[in-house]
N, CA, C and O atoms as a GROMACS GRO file, in nm:
protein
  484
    1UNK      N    1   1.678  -4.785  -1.975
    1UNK     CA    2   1.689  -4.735  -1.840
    1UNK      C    3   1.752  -4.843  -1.751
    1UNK      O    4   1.712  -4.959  -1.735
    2UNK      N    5   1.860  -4.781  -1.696
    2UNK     CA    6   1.919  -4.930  -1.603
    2UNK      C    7   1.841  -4.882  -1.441
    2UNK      O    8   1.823  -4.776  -1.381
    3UNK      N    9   1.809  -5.024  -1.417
    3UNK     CA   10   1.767  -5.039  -1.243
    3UNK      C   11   1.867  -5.069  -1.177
    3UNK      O   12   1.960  -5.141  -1.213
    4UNK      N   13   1.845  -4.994  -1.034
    4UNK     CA   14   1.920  -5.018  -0.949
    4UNK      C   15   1.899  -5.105  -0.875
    4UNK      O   16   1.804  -5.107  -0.797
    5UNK      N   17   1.997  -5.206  -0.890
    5UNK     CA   18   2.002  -5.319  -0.764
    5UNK      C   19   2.088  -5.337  -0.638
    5UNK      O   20   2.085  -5.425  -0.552
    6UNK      N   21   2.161  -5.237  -0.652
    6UNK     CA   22   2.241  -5.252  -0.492
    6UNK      C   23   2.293  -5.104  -0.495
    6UNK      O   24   2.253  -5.032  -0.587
    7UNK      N   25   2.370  -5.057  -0.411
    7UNK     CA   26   2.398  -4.951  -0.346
    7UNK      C   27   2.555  -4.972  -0.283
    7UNK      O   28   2.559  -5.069  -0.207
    8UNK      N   29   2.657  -4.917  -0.296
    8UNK     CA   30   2.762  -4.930  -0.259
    8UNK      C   31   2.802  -4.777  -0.122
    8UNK      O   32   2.776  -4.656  -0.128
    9UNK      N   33   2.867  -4.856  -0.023
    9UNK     CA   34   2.908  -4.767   0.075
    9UNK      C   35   3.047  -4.722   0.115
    9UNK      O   36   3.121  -4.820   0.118
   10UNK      N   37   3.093  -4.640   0.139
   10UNK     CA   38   3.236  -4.630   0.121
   10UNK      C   39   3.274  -4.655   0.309
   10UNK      O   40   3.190  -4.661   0.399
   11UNK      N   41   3.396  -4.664   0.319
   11UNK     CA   42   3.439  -4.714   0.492
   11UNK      C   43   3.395  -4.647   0.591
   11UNK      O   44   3.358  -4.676   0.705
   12UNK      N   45   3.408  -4.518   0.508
   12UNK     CA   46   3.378  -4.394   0.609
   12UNK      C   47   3.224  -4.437   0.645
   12UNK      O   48   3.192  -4.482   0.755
   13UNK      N   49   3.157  -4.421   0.560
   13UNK     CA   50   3.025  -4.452   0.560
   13UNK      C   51   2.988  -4.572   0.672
   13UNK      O   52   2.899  -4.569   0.757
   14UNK      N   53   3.093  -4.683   0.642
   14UNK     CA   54   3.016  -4.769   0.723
   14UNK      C   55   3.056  -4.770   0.860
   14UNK      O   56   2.981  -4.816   0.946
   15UNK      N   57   3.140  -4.734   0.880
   15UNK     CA   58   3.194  -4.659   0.994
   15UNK      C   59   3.061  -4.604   1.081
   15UNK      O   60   2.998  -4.643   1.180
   16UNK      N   61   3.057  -4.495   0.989
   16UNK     CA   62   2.959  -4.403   1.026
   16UNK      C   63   2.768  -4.502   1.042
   16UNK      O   64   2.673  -4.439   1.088
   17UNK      N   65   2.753  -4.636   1.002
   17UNK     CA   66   2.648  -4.710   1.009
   17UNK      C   67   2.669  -4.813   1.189
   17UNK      O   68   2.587  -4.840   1.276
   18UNK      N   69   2.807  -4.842   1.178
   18UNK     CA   70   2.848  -4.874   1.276
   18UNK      C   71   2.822  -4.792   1.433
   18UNK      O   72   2.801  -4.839   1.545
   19UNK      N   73   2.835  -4.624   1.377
   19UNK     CA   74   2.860  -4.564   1.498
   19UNK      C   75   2.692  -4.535   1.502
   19UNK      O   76   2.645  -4.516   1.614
   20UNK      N   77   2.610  -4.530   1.399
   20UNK     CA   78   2.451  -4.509   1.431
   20UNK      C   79   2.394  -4.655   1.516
   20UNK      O   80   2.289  -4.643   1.579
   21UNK      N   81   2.466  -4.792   1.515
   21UNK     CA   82   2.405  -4.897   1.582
   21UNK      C   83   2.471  -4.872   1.769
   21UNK      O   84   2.433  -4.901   1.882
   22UNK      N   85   2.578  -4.806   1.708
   22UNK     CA   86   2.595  -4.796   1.892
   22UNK      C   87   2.517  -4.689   1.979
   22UNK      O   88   2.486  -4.705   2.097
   23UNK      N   89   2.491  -4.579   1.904
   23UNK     CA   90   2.413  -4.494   1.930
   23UNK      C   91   2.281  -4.522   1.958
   23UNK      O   92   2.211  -4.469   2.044
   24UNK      N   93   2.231  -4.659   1.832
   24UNK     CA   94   2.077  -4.651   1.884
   24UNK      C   95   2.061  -4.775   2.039
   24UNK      O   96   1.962  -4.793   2.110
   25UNK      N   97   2.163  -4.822   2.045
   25UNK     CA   98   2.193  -4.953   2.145
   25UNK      C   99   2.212  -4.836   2.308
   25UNK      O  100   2.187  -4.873   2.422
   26UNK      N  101   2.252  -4.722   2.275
   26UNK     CA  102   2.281  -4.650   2.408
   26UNK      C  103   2.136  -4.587   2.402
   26UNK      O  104   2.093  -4.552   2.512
   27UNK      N  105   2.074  -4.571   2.320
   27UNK     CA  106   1.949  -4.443   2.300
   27UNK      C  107   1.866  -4.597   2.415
   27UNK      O  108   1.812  -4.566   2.520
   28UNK      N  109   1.871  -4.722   2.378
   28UNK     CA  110   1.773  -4.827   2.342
   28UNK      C  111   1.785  -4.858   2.513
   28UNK      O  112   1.689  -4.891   2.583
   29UNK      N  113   1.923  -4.840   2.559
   29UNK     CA  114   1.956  -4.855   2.730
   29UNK      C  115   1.913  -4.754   2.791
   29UNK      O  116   1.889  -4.771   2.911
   30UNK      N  117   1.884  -4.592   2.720
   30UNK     CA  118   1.880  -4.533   2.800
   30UNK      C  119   1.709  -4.516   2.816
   30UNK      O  120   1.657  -4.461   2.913
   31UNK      N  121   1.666  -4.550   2.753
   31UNK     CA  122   1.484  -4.516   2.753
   31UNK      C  123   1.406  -4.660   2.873
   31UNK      O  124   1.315  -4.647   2.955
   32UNK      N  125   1.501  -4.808   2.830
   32UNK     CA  126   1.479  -4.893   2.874
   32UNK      C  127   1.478  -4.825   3.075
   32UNK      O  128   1.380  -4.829   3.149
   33UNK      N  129   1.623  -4.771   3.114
   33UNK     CA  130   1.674  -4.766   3.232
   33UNK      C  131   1.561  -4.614   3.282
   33UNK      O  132   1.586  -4.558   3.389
   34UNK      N  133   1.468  -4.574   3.211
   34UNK     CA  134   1.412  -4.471   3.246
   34UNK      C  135   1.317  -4.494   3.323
   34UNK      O  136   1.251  -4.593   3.291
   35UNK      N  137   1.277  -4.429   3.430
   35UNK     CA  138   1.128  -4.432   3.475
   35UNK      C  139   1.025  -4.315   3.498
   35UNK      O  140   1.076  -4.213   3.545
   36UNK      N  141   0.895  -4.309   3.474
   36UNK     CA  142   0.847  -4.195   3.436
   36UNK      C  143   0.891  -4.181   3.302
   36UNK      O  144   0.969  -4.238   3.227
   37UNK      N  145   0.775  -4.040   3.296
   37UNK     CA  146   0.846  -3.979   3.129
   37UNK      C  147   0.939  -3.927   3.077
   37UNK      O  148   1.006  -3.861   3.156
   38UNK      N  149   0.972  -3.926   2.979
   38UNK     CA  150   1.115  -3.900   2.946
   38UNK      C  151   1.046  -3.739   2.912
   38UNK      O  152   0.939  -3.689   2.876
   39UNK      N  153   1.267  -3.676   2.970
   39UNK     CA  154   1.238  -3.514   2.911
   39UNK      C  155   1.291  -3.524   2.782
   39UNK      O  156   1.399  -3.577   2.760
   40UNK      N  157   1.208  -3.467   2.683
   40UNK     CA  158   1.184  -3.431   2.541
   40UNK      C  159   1.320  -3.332   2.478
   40UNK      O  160   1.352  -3.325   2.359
   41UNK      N  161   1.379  -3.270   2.577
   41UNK     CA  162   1.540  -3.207   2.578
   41UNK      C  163   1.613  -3.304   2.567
   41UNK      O  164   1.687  -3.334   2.473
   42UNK      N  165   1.586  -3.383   2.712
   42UNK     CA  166   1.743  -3.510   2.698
   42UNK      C  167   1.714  -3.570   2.599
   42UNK      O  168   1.808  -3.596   2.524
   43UNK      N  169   1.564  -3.621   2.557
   43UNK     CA  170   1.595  -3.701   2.490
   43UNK      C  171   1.633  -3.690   2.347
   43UNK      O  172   1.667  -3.783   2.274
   44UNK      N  173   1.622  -3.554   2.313
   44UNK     CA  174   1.656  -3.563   2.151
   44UNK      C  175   1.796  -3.503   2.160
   44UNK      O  176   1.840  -3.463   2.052
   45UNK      N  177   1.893  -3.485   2.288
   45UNK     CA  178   1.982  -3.452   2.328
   45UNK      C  179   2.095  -3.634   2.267
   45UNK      O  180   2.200  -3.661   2.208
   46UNK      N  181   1.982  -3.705   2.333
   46UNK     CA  182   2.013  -3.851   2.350
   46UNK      C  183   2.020  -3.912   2.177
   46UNK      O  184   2.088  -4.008   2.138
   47UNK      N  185   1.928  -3.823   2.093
   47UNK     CA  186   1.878  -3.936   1.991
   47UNK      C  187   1.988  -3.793   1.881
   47UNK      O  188   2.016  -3.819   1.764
   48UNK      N  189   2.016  -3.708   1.922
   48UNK     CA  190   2.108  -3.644   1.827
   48UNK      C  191   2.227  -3.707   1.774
   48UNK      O  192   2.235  -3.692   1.652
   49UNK      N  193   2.332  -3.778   1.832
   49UNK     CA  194   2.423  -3.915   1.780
   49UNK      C  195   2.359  -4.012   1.656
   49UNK      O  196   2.417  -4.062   1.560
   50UNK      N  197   2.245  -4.016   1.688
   50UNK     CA  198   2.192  -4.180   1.609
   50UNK      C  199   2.151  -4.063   1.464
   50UNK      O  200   2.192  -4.084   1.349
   51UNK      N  201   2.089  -3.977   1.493
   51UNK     CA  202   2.060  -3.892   1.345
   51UNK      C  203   2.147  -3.844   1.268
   51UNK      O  204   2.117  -3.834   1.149
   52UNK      N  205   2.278  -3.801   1.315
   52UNK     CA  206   2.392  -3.742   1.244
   52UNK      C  207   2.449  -3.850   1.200
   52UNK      O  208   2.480  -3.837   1.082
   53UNK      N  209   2.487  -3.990   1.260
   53UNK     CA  210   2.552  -4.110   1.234
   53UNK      C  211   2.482  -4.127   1.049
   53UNK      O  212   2.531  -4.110   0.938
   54UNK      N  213   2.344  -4.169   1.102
   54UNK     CA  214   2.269  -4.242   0.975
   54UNK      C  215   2.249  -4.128   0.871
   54UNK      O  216   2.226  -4.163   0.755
   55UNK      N  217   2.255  -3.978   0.905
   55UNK     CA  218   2.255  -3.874   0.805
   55UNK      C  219   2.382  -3.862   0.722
   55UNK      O  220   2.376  -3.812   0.610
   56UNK      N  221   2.494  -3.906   0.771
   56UNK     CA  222   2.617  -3.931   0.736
   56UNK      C  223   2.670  -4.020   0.670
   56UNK      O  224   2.772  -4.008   0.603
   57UNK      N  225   2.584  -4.151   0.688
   57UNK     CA  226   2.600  -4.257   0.625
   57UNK      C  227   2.521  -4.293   0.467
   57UNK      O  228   2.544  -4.365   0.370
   58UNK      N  229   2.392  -4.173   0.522
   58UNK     CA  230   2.349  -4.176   0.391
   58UNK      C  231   2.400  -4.130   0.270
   58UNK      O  232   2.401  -4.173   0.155
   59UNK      N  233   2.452  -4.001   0.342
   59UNK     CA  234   2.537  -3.930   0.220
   59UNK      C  235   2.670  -3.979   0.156
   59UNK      O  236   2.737  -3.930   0.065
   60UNK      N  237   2.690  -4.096   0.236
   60UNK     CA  238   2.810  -4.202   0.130
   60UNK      C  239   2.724  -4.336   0.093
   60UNK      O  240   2.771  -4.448   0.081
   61UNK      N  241   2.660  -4.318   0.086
   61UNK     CA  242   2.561  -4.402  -0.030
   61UNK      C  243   2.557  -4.362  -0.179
   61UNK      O  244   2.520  -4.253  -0.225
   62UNK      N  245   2.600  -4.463  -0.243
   62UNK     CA  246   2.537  -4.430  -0.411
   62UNK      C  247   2.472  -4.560  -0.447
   62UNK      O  248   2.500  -4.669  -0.398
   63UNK      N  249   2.376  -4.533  -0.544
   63UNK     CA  250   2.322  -4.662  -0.637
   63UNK      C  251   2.395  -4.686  -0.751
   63UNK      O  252   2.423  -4.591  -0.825
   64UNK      N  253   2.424  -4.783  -0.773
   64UNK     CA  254   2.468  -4.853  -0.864
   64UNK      C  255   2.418  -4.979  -0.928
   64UNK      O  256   2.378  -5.068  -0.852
   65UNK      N  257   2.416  -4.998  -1.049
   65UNK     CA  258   2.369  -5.091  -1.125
   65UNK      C  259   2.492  -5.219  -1.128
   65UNK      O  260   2.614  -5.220  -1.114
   66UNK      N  261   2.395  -5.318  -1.153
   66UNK     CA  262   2.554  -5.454  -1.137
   66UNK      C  263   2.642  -5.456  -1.216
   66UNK      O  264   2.748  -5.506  -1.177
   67UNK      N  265   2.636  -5.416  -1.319
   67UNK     CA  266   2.693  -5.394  -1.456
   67UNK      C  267   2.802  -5.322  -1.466
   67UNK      O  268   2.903  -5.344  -1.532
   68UNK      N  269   2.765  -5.185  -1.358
   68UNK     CA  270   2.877  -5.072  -1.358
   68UNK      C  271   2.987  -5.113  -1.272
   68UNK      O  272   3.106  -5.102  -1.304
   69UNK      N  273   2.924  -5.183  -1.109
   69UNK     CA  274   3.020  -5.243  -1.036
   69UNK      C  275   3.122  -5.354  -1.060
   69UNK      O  276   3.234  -5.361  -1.009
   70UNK      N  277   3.044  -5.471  -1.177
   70UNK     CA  278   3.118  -5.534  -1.256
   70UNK      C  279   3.209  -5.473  -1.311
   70UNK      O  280   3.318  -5.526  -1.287
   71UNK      N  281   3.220  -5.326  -1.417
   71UNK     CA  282   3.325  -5.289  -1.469
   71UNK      C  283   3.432  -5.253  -1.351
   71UNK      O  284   3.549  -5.288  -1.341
   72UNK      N  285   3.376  -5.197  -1.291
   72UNK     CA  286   3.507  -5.111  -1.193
   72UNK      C  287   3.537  -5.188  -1.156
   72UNK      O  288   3.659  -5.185  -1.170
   73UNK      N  289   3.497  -5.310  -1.086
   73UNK     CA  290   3.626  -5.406  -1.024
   73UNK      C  291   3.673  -5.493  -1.152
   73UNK      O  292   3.792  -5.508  -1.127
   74UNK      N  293   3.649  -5.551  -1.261
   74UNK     CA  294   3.710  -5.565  -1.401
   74UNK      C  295   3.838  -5.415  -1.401
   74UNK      O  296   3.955  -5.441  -1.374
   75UNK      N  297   3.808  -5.309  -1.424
   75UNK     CA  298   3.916  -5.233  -1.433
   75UNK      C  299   4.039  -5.265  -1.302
   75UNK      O  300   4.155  -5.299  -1.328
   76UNK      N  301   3.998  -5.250  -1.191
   76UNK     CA  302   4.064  -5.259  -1.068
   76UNK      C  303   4.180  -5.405  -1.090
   76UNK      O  304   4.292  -5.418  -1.040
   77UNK      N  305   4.110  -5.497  -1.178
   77UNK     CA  306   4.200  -5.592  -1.165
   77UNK      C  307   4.274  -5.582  -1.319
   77UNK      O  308   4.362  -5.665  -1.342
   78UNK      N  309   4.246  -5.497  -1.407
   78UNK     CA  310   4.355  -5.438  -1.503
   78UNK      C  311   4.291  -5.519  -1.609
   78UNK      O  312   4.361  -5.551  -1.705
   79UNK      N  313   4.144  -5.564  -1.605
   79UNK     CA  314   4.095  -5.649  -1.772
   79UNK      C  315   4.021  -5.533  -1.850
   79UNK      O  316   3.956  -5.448  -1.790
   80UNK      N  317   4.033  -5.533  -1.972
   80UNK     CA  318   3.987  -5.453  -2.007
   80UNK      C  319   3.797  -5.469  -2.015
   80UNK      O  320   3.746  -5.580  -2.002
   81UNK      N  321   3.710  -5.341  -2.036
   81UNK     CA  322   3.594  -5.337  -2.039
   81UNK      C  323   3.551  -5.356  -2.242
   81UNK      O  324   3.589  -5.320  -2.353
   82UNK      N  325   3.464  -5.424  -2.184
   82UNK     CA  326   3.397  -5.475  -2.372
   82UNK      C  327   3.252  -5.367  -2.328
   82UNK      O  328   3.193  -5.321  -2.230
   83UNK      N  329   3.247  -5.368  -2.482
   83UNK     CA  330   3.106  -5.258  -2.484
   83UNK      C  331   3.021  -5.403  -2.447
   83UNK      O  332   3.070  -5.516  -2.439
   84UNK      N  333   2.862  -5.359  -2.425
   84UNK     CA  334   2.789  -5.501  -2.440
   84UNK      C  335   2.764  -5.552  -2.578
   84UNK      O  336   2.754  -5.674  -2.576
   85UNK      N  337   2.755  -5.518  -2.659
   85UNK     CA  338   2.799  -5.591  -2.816
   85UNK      C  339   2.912  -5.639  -2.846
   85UNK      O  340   2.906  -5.724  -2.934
   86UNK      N  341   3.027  -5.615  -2.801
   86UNK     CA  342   3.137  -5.707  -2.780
   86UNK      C  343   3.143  -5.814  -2.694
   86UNK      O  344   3.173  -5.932  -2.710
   87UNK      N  345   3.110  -5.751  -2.601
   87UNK     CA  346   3.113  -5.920  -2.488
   87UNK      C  347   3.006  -6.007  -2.570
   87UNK      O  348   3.008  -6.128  -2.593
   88UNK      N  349   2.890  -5.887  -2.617
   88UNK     CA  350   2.809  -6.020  -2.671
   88UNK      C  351   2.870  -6.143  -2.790
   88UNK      O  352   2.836  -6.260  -2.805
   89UNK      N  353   2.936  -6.089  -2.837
   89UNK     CA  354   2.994  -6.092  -2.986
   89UNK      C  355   3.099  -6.222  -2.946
   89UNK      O  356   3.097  -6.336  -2.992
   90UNK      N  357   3.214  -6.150  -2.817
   90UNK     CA  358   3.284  -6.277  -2.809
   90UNK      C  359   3.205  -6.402  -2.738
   90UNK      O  360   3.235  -6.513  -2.779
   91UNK      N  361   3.129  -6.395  -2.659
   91UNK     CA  362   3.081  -6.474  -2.569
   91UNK      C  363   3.013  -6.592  -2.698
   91UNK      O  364   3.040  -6.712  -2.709
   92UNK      N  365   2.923  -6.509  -2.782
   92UNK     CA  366   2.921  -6.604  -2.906
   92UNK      C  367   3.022  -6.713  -2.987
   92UNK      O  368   2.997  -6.827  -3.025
   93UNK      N  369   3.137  -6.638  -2.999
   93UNK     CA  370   3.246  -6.695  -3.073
   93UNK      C  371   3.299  -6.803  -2.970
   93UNK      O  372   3.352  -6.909  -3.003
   94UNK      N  373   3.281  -6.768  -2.871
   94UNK     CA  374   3.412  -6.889  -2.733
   94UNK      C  375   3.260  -6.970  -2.752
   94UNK      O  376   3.258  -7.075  -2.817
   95UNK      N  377   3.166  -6.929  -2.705
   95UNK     CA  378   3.099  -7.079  -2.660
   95UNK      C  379   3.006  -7.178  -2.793
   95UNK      O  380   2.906  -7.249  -2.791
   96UNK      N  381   3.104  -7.136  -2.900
   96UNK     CA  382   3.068  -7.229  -2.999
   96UNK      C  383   3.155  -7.341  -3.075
   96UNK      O  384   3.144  -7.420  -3.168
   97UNK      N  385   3.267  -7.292  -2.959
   97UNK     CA  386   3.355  -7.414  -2.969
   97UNK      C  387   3.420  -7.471  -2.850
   97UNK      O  388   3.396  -7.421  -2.741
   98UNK      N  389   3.515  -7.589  -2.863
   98UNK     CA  390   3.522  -7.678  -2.733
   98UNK      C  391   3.667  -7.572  -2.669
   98UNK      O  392   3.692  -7.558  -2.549
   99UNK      N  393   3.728  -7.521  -2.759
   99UNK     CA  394   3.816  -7.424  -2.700
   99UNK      C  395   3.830  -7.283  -2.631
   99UNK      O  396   3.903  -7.230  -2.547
  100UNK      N  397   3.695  -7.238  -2.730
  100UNK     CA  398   3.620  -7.131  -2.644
  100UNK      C  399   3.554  -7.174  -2.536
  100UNK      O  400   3.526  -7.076  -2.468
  101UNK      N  401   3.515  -7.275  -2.486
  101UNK     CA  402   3.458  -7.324  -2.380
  101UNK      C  403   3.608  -7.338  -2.260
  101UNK      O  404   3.610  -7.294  -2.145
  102UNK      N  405   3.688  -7.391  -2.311
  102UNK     CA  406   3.790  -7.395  -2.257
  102UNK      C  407   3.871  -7.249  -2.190
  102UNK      O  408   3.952  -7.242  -2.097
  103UNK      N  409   3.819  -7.156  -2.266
  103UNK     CA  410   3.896  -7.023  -2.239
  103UNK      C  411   3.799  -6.955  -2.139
  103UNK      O  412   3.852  -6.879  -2.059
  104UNK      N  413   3.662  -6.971  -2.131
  104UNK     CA  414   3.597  -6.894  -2.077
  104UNK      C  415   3.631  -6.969  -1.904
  104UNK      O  416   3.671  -6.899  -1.811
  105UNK      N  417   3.613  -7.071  -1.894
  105UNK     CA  418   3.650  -7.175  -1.752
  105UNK      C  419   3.833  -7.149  -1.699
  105UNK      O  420   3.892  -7.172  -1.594
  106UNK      N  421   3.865  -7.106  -1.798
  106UNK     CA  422   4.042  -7.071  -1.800
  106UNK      C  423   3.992  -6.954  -1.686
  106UNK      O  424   3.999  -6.975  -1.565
  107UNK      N  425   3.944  -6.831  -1.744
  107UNK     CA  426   3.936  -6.717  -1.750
  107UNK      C  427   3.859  -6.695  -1.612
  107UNK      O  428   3.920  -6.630  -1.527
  108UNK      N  429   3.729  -6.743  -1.580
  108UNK     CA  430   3.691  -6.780  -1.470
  108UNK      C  431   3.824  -6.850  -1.339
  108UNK      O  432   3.881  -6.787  -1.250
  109UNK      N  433   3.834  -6.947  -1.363
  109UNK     CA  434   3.942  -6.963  -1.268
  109UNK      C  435   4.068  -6.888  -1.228
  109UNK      O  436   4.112  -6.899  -1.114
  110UNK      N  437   4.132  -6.804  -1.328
  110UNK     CA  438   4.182  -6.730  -1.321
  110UNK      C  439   4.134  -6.614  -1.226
  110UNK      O  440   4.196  -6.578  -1.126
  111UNK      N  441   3.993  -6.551  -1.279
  111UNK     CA  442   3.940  -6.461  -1.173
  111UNK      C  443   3.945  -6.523  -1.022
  111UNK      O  444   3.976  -6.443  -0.934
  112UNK      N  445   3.920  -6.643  -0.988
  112UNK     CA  446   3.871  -6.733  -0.889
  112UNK      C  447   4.027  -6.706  -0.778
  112UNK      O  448   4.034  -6.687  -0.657
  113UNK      N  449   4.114  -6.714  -0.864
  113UNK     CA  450   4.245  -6.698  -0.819
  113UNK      C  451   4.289  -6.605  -0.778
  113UNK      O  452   4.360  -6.599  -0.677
  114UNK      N  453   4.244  -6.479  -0.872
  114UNK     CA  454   4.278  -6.356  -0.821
  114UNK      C  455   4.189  -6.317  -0.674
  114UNK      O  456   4.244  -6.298  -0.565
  115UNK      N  457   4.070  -6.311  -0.693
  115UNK     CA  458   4.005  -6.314  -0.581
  115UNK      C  459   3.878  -6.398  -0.522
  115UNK      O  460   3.757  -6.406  -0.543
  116UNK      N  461   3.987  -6.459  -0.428
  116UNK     CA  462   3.895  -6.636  -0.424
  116UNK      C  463   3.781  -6.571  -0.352
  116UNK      O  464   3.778  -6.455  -0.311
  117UNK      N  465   3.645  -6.704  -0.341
  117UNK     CA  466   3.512  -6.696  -0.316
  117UNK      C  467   3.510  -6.678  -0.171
  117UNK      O  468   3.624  -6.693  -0.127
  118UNK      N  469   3.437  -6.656  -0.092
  118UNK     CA  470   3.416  -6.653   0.078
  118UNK      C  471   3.426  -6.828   0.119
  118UNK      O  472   3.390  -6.932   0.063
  119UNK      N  473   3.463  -6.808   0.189
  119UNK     CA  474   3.405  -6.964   0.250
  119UNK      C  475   3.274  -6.961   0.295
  119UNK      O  476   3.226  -6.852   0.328
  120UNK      N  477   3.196  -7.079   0.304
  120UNK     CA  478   3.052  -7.049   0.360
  120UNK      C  479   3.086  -7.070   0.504
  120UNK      O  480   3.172  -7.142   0.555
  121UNK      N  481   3.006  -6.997   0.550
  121UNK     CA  482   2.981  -6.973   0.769
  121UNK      C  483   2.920  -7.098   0.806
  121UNK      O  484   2.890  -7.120   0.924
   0.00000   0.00000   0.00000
């Protein structure tokens, strides 16, 4: 059984996470700027934006396992996918010698190149 460890969102989606923080930032001004009780019309008049935003955003949510996201961006950059008994298989063969050691740090930097690391903030 694979676990899910992260969740991938598509633009639209985050878009749509974006437009639920402005929504709850206007919901958050408008309750603040209120006095007396709030009407129960406006206000779910008010909080209808922030529910469709995050209902929208949910539905471009998927879970994904690291493994799978690993392949697809492996495909995306045109390497091919090893079953896991193959990767296991080569990963054995390279790191039992000083040249397989050499290929795997090749291969890494290579990735590094294609798409370099973040800088830290």
């Amino acid at each position: 059984m694979h676990l899910i460890d992260r969740y991938e969102l598509t633009i639209p989606g985050h878009m749509r996470l974006v437009d639920a923080r402005s929504a709850l930032n206007y919901l958050e001004r408008f309750v603040k700027s209120s006095e007396g009780p709030l009407n129960p019309e406006l206000l779910a008049e008010k909080l209808e934006p922030l529910v469709e935003a995050l209902n929208d955003a949910a539905d471009d949510t998927r879970p994904v396992d690291g493994r799978d996201a690993f392949m697809r961006q492996a495909c995306d950059w045109d390497y091919i996918a090893l079953s896991p008994r193959e990767r296991e298989m080569l990963h054995e063969l390279r790191s039992c010698s000083e040249e397989g050691q050499e290929d795997i740090y090749r291969m890494i930097s290579d990735t590094l190149d294609r798409k370099p690391m973040p800088a830290p903030q």
